[in-house]
N, C-alpha and C positions, 0 to 999 in steps of 0.2 A: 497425582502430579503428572499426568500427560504431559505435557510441555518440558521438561526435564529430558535433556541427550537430544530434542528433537532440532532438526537442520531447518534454517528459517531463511529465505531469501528475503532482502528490502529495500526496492527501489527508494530513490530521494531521501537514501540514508544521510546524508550529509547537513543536514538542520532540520530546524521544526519536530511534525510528528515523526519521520524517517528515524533520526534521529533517538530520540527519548524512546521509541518504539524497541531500537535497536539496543540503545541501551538496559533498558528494564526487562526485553529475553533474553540478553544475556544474563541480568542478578538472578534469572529464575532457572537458568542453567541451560538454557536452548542454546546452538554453537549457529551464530550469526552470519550471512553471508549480504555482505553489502555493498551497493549502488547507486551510483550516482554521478555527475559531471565535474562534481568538487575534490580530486582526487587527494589535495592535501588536507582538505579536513576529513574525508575518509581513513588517509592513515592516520591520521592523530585520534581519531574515534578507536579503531584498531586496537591503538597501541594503550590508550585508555581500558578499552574491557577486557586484554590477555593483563595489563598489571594489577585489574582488578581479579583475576583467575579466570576468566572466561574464556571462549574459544570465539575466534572471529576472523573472516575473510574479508576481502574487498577489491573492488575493480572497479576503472569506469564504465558508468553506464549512459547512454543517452538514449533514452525511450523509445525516440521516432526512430532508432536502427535496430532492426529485428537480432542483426547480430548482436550485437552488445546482448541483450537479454538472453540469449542462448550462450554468451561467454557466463553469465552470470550464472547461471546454471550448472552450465561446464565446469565453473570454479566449485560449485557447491559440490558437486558429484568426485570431482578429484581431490580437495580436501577433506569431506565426509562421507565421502561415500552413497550419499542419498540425499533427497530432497523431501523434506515433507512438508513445509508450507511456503508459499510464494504471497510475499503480502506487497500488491501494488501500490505505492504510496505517490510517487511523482504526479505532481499535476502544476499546471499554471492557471493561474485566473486574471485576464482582461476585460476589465470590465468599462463598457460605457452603453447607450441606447444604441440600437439597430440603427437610429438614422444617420449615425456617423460614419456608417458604411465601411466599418473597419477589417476588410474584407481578411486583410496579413492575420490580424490579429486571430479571427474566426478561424481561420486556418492551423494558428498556431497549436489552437486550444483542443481543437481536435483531431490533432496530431500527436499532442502529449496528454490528454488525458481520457483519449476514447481509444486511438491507436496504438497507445503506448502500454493499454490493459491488453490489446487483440496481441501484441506482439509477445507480452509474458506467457498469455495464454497460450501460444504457439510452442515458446520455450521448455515450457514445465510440462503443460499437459502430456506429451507422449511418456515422460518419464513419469508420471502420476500412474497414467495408465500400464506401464511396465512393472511398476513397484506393488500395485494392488492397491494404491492408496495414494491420498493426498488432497491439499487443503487451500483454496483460494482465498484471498482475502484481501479486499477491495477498500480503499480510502475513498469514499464519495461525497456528500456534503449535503447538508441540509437547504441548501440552494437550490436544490431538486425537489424540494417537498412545500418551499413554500416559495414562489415564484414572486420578484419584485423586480423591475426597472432597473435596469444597466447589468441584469446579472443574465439574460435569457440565452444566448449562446454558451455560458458557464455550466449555467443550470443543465441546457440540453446536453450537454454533453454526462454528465454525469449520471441524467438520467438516462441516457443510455446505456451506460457503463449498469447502472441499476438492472438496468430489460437485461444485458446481455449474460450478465450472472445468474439470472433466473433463467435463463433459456438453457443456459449449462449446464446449471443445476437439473432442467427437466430432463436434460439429453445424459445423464448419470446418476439413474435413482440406484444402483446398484449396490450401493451401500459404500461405495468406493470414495466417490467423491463429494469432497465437504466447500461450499461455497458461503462467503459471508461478505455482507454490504456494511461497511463502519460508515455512518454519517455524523462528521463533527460540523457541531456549529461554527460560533466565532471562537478561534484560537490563538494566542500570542503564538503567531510566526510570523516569519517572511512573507508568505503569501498575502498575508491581511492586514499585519504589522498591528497596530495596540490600539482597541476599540476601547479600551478604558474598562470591558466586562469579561474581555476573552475568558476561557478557562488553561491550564498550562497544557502543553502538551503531552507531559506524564501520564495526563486523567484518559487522552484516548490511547497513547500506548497499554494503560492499562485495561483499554475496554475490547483492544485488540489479544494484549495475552486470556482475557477472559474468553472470547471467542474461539480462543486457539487451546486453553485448557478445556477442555472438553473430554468426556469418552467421547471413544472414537463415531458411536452410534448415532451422538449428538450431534444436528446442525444448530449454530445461531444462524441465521438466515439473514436477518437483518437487526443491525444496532443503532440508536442513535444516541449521541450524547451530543452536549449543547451546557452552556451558562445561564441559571437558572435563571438570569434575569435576561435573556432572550424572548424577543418576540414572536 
């Protein structure tokens, strides 16, 4: 039971995967430290898993300001004393065809979900590398793996976010650090809203604690989880 006492940072705690993510390491005893722009559904989350016995922190966060994610950090390190996993959850999805030339939009997208991972990554990693250890873990999406009309600035982005974990990974074979790609399909959230086959978002918080229970030796490298009746 790895996971048990361990400090877990979660962007876009505040619904969806964030959310269920944040909740479900707390029932498995990780002490939560959470992010997001929503700051009263973040205390009400709070105050949710200390009455259920859990431990949990929270601050705003807004992705595209490098400070905030080093407040997030700050916050983990001052009420626990350490960090050992940063799971980046936050992302936006704009979707329409390239010819609509939605230039605001493209900008947005890769501001909160390619810059909003470089910015964690800036956060956490000297403290990974101070502590001897530590565990990235990336919310990407299966929009990256199989490429369709109105999603392709979405997609890139995330396959970015895919390259840039693998390149981190290459530059820390040292046993130190452990990086993981979560690629969910279609999920009942906000982001996507109700396709009629979503899966909940429980099912990838839990594919998220699976990656994060691990020995320590163990990387998952890459996960995906999807609705069986996806295409």
């Amino acid at each position: 039971m790895t996971l048990h006492g361990k400090v877990v940072a979660v962007t876009g705690a505040s619904s969806g995967i964030g959310e269920a993510t944040a909740r479900h390491l707390a029932s498995r005893g990780a002490r939560v430290v959470l992010g997001a722009r929503r700051t009263d559904r973040l205390d009400s989350l709070v105050a949710e898993i200390e009455a259920d016995g859990g431990e949990a922190a929270a601050t705003r966060v807004d992705v595209t300001d490098p400070g905030d994610l080093k407040a997030l950090v700050a916050l983990a390190l001052e009420r626990f004393g350490r960090l050992d996993v940063f799971v980046g959850n936050a992302g936006i999805a704009k979707l329409g065809p390239l010819a609509d030339l939605d230039v605001e939009s493209w900008a947005t997208m890769v501001d909160v979900n390619l810059k909003g991972i470089l910015h964690g990554i800036s956060a956490a990693l000297p403290v990974f590398r101070e502590q001897g250890g530590g565990h990235f873990v990336t919310v990407v999406s299966t929009a990256g793996l199989r490429i369709v009309p109105t999603q392709a600035v979405y997609a890139g982005t995330k396959n970015a976010v895919r390259t840039l974990l693998e390149g981190l990974r290459q530059e820390n074979t040292d046993g130190t650090l452990r990086t993981t790609s979560i690629s969910p399909g279609y999920v009942r959230t906000e982001l996507v809203g109700d396709t009629g086959f979503g899966i909940d978002p429980a099912a990838v918080a839990g594919a998220i604690a699976f990656a994060i229970d691990q020995p320590e030796d163990v990387e998952i490298g890459d996960l995906t989880i999807r609705p069986t009746r996806q295409g």
